[in-house]
N, CA, C and O atoms as a Maestro MAE file, in Angstrom:
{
 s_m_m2io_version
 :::
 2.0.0
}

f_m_ct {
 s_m_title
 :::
 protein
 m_atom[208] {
  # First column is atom index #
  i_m_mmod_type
  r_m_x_coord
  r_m_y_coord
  r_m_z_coord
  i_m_residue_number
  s_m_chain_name
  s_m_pdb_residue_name
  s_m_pdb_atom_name
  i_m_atomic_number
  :::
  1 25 -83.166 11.211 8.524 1 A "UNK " " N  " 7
  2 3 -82.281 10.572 7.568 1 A "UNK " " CA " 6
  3 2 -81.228 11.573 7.090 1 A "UNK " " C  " 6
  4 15 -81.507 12.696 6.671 1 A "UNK " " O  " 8
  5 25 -79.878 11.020 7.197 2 A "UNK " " N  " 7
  6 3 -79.113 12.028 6.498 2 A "UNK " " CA " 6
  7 2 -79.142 11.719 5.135 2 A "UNK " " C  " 6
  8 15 -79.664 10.699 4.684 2 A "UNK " " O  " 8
  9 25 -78.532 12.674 4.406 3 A "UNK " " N  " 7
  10 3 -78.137 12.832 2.848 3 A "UNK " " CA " 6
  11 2 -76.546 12.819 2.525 3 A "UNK " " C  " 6
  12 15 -75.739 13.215 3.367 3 A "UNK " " O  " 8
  13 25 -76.135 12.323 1.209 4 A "UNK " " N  " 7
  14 3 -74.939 12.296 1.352 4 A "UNK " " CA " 6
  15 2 -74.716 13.334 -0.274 4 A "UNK " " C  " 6
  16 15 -75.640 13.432 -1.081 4 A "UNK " " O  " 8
  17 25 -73.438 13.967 -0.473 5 A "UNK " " N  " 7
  18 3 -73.506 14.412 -1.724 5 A "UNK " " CA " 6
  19 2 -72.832 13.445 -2.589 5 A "UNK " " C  " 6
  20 15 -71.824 12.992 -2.046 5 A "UNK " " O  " 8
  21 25 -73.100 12.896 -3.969 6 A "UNK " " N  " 7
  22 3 -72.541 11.824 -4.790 6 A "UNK " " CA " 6
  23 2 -71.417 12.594 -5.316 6 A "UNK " " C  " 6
  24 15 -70.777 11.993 -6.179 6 A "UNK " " O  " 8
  25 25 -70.968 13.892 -4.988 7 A "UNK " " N  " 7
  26 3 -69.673 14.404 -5.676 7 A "UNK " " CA " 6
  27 2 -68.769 14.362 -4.760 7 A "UNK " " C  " 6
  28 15 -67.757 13.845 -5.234 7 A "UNK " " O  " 8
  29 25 -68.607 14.714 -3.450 8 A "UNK " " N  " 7
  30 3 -67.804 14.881 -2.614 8 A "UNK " " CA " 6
  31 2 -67.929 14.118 -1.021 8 A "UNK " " C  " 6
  32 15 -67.190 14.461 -0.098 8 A "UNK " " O  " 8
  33 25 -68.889 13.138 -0.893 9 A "UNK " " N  " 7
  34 3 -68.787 13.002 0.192 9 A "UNK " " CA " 6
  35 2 -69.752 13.707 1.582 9 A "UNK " " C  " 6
  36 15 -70.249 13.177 2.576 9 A "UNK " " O  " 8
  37 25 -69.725 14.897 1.169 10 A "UNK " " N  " 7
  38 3 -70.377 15.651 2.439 10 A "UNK " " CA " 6
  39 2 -72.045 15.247 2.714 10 A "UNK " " C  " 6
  40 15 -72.985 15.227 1.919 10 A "UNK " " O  " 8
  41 25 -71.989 14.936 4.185 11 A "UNK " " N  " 7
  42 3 -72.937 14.221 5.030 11 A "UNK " " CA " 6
  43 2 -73.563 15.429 5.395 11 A "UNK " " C  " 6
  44 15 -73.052 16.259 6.147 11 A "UNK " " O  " 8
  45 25 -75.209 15.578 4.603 12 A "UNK " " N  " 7
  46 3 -75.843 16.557 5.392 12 A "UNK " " CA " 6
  47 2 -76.922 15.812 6.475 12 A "UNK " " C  " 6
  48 15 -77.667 14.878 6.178 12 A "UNK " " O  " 8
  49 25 -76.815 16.464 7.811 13 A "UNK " " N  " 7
  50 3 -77.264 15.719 8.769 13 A "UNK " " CA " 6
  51 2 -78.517 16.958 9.391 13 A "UNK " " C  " 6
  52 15 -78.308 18.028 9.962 13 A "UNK " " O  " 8
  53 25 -79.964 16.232 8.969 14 A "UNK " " N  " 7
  54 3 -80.854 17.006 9.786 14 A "UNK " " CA " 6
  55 2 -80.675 17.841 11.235 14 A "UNK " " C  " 6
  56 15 -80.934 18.954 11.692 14 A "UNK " " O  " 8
  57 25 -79.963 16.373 11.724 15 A "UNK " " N  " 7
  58 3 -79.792 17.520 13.269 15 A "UNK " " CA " 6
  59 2 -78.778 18.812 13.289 15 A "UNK " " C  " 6
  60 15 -78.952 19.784 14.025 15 A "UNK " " O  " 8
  61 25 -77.939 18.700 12.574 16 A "UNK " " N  " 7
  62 3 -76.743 19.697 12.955 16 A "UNK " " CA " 6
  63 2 -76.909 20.908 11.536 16 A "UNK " " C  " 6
  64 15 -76.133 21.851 11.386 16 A "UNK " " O  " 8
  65 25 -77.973 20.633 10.695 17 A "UNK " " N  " 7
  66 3 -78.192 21.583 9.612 17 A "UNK " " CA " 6
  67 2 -76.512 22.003 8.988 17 A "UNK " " C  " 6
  68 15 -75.522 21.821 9.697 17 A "UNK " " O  " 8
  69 25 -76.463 22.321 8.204 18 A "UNK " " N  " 7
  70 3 -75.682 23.322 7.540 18 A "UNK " " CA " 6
  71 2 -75.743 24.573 7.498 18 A "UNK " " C  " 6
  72 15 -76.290 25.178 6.576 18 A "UNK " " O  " 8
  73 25 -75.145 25.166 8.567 19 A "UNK " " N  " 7
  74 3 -75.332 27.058 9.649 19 A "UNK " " CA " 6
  75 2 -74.100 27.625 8.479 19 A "UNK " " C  " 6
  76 15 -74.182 28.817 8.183 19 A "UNK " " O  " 8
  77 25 -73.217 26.976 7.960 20 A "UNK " " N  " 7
  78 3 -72.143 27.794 6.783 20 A "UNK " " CA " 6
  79 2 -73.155 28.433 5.588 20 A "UNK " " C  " 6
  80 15 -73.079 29.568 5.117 20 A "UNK " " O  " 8
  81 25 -74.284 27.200 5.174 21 A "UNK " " N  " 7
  82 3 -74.771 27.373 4.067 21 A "UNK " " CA " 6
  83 2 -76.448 28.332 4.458 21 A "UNK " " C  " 6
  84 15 -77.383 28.648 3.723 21 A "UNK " " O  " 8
  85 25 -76.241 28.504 5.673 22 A "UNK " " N  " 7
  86 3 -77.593 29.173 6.075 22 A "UNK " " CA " 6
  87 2 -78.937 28.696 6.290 22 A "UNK " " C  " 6
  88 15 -79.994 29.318 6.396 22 A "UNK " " O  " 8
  89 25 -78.567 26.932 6.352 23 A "UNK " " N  " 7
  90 3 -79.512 26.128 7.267 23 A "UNK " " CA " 6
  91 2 -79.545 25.741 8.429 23 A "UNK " " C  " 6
  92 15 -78.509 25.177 8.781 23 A "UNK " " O  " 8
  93 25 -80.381 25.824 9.227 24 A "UNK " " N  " 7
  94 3 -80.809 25.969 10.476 24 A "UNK " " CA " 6
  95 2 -80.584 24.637 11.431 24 A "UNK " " C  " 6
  96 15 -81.377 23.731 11.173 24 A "UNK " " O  " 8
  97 25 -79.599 24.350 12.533 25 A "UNK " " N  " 7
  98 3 -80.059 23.294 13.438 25 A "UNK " " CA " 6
  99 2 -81.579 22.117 12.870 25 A "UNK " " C  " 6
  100 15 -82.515 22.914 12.931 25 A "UNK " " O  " 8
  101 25 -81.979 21.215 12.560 26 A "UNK " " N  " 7
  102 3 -83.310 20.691 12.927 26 A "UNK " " CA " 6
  103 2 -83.899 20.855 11.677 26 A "UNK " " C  " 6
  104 15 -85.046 20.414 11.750 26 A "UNK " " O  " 8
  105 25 -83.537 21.486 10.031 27 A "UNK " " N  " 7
  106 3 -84.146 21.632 9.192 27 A "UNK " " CA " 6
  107 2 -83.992 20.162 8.484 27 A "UNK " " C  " 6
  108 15 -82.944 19.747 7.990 27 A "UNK " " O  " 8
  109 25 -85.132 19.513 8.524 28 A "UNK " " N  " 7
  110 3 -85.350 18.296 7.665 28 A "UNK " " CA " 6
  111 2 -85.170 18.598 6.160 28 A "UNK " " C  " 6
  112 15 -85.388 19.735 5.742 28 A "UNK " " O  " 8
  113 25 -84.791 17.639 5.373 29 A "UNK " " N  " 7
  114 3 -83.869 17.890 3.974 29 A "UNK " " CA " 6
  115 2 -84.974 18.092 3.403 29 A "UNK " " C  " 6
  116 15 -84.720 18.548 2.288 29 A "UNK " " O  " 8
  117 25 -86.211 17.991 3.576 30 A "UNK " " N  " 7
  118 3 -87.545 18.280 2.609 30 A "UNK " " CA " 6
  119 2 -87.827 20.019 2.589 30 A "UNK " " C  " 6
  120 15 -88.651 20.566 1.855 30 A "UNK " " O  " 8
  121 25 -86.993 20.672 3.512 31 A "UNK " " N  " 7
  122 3 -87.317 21.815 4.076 31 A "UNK " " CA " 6
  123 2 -86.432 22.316 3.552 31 A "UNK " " C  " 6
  124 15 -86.877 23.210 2.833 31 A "UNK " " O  " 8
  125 25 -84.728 22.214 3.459 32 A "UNK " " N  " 7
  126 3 -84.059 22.668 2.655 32 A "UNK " " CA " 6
  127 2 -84.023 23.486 1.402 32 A "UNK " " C  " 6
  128 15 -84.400 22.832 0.430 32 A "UNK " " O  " 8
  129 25 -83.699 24.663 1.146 33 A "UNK " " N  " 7
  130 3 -84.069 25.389 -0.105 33 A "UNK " " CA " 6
  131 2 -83.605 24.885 -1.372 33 A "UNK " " C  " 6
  132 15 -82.496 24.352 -1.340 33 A "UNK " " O  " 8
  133 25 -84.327 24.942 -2.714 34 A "UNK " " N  " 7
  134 3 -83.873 24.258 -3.425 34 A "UNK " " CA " 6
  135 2 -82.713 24.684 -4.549 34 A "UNK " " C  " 6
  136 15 -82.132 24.282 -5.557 34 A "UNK " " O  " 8
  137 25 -82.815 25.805 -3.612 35 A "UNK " " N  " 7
  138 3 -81.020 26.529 -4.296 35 A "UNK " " CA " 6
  139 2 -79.946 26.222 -3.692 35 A "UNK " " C  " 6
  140 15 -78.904 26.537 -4.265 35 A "UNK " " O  " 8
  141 25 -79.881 25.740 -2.781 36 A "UNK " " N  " 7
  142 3 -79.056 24.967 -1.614 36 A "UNK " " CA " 6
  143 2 -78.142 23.958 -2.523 36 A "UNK " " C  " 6
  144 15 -78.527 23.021 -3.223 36 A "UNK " " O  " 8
  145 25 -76.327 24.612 -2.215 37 A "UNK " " N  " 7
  146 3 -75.478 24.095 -2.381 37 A "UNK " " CA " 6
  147 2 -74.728 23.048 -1.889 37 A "UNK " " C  " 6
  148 15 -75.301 22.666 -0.868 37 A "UNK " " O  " 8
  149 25 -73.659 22.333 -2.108 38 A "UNK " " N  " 7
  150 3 -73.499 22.006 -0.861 38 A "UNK " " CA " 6
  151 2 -71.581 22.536 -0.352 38 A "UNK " " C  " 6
  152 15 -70.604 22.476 -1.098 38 A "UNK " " O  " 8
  153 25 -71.610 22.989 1.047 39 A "UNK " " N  " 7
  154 3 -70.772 23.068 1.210 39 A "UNK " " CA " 6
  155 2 -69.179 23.625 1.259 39 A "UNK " " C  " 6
  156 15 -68.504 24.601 1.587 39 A "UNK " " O  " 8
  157 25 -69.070 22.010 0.575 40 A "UNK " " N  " 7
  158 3 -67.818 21.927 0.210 40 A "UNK " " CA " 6
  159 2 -67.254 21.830 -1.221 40 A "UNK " " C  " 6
  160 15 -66.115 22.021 -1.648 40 A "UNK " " O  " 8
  161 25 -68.702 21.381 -1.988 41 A "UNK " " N  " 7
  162 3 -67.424 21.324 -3.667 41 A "UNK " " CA " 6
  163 2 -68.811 22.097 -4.184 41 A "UNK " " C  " 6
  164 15 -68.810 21.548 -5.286 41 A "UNK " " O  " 8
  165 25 -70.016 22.968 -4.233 42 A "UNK " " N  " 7
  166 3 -70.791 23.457 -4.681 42 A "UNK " " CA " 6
  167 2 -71.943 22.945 -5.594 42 A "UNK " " C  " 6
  168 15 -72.608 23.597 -6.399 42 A "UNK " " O  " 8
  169 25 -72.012 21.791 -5.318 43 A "UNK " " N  " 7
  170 3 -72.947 21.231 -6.180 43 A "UNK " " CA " 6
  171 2 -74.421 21.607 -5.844 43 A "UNK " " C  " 6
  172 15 -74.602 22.220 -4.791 43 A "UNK " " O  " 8
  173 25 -75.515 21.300 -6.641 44 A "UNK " " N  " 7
  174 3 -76.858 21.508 -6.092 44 A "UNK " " CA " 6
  175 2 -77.336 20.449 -5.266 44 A "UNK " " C  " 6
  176 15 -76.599 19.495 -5.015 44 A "UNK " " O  " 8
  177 25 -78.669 20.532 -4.752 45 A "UNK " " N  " 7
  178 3 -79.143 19.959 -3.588 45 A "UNK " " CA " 6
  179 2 -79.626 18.514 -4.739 45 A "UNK " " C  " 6
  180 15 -79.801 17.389 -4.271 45 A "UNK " " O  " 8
  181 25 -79.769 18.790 -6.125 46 A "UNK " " N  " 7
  182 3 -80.172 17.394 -6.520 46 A "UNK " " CA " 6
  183 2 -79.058 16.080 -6.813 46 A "UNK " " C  " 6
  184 15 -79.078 14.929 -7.249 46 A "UNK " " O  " 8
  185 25 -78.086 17.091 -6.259 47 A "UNK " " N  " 7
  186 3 -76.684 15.831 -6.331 47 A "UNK " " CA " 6
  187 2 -76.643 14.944 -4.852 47 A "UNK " " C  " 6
  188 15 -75.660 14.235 -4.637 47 A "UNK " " O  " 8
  189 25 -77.492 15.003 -4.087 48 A "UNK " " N  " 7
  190 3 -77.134 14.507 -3.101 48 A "UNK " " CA " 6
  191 2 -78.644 13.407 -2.756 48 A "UNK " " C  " 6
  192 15 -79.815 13.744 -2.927 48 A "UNK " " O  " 8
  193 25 -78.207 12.235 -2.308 49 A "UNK " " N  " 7
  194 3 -78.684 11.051 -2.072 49 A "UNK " " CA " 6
  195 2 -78.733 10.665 -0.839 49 A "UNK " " C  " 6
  196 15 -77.773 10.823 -0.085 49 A "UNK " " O  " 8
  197 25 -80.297 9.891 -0.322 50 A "UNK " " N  " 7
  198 3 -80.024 9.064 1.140 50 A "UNK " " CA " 6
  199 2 -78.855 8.679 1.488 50 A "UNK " " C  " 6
  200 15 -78.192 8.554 0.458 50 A "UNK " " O  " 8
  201 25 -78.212 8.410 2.452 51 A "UNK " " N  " 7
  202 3 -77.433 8.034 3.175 51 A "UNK " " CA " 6
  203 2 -77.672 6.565 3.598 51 A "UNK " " C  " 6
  204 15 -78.714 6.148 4.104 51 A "UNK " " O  " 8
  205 25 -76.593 5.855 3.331 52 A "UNK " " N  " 7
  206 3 -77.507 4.091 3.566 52 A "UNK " " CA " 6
  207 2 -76.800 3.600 5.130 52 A "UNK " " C  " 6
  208 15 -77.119 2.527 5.642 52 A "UNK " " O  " 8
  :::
 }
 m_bond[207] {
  # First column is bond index #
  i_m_from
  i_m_to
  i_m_order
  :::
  1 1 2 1
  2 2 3 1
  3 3 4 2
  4 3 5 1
  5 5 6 1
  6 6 7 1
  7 7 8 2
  8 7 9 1
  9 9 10 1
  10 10 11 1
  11 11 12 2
  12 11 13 1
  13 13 14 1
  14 14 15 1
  15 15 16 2
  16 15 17 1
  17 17 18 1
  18 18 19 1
  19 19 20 2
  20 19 21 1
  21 21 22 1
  22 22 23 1
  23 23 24 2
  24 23 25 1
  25 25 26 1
  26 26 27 1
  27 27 28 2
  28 27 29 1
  29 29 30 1
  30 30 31 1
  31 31 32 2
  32 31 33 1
  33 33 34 1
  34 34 35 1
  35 35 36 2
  36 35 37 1
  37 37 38 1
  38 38 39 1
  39 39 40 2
  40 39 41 1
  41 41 42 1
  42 42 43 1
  43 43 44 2
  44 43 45 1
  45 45 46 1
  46 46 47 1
  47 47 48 2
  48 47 49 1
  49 49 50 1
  50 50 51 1
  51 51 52 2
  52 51 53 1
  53 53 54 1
  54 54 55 1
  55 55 56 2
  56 55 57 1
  57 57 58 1
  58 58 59 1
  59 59 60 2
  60 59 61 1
  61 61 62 1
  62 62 63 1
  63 63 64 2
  64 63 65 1
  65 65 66 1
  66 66 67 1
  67 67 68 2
  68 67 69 1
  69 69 70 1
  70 70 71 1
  71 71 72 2
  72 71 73 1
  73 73 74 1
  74 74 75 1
  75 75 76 2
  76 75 77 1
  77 77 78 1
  78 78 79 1
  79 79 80 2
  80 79 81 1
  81 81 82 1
  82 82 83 1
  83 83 84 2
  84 83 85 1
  85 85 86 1
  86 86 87 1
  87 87 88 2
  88 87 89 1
  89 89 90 1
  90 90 91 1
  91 91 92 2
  92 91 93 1
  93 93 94 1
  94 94 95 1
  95 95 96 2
  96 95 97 1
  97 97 98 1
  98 98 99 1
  99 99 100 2
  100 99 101 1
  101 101 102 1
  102 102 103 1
  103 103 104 2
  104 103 105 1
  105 105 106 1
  106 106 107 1
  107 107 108 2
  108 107 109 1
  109 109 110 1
  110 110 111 1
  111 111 112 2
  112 111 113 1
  113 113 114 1
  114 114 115 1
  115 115 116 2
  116 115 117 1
  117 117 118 1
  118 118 119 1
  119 119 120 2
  120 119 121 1
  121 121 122 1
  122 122 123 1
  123 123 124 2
  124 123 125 1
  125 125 126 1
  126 126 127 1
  127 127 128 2
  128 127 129 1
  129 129 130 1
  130 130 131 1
  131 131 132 2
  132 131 133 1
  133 133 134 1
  134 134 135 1
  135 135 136 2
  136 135 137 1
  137 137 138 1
  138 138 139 1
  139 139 140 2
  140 139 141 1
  141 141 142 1
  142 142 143 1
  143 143 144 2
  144 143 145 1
  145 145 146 1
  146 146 147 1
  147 147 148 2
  148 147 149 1
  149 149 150 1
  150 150 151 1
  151 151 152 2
  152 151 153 1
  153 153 154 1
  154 154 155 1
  155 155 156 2
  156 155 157 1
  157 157 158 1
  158 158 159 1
  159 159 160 2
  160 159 161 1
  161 161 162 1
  162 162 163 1
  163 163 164 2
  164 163 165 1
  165 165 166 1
  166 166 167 1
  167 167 168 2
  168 167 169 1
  169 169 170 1
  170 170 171 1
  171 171 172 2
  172 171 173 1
  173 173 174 1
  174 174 175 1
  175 175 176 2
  176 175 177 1
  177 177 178 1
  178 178 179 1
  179 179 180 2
  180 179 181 1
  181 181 182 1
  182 182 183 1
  183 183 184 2
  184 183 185 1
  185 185 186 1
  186 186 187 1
  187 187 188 2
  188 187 189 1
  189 189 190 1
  190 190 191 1
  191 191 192 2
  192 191 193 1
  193 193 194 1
  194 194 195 1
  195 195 196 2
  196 195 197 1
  197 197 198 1
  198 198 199 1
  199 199 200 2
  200 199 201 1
  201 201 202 1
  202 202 203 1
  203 203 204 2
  204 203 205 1
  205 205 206 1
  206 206 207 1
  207 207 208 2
  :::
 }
}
């Protein structure tokens, strides 16, 4: 399942990880650190929601 961030848009997608933010190819969002930003506008990982 991807995640989406409710501030900006940005689609975090299990398969392609976020390698800018120092997540790995294949890291499922449960695995994700929970200091984990996102991106593009810096929000935390609790700003971001399933993807419908």
């Amino acid at each position: 399942m991807k995640y989406v961030c409710s501030v900006c848009g940005y689609i975090y997608d299990p398969q392609e990880g976020a390698p800018d933010a120092g997540v790995a190819a294949g890291t499922a969002w449960e695995n994700v650190p929970d200091d984990f930003v996102c991106p593009l506008c810096g929000v935390g990982k609790d700003q971001f929601e399933p993807a419908e």
